[in-house]
N, C-alpha and C positions, 0 to 999 in steps of 0.2 A: 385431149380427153375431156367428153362435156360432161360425163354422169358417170358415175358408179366407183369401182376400188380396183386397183391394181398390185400385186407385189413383186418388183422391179430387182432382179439377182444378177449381178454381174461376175461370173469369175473368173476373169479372164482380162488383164489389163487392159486399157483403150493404147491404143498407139497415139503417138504426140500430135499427130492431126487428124485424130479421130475424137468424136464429141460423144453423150448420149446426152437427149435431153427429153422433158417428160411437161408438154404444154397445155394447162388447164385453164378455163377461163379466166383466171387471176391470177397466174403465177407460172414461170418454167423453171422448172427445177433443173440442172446439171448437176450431174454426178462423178465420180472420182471411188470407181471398182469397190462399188457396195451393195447392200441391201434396202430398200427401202419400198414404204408403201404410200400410195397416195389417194385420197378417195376426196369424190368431188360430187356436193349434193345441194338440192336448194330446197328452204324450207317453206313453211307456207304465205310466208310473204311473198316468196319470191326471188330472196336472196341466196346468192352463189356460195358459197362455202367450199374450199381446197384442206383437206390435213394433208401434213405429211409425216410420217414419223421413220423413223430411221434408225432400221437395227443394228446395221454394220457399216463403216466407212463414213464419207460426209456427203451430203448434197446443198451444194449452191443455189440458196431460192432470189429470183429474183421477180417481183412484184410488176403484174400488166393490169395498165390500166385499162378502163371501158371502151374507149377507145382503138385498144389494141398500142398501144406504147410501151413500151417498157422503160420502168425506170432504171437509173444509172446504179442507185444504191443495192447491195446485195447484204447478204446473211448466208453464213453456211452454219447448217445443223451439223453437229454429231452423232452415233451412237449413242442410244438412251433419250435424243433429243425429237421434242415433236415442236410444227408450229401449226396454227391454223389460220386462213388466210379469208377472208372475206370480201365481199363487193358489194357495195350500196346498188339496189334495184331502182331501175327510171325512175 
């Protein structure tokens, strides 16, 4: 996802070798049978900007770099919980 907002409803469990994941220029989020939204925007620098907030269940954000790497470190949100994810422009 490069622009705009989405709200992500799962209800229906994932099977144990089934995934969802949700890939924005800075961040993939996985999830674990929830609700959540994500909106990806850049401002007039230039800079990338990811929210994510999350109404029901968790999501696993895991931070990509400009490069496209992802790092090894994760975070997972809650319910009630939001984070916001940014990327330095060239």
């Amino acid at each position: 996802m490069d622009k705009g907002a989405i709200l992500n409803r799962l209800d229906t469990d994932l099977a144990q070798d089934e995934s969802y994941e949700v890939e924005t220029p800075n961040a993939t989020m996985a999830v674990r049978g929830t609700i959540f939204r994500v909106v990806v925007y850049e401002d007039a620098n230039g800079e990338t900007f990811t929210r994510i907030d999350v109404l029901e269940g968790e999501v696993e954000v895991t931070l990509k770099m400009e490069d496209g790497t992802i790092k090894d470190e994760k975070a997972t949100l809650t319910a009630g919980q939001s984070a916001l994810v940014r990327s330095n422009p060239n």
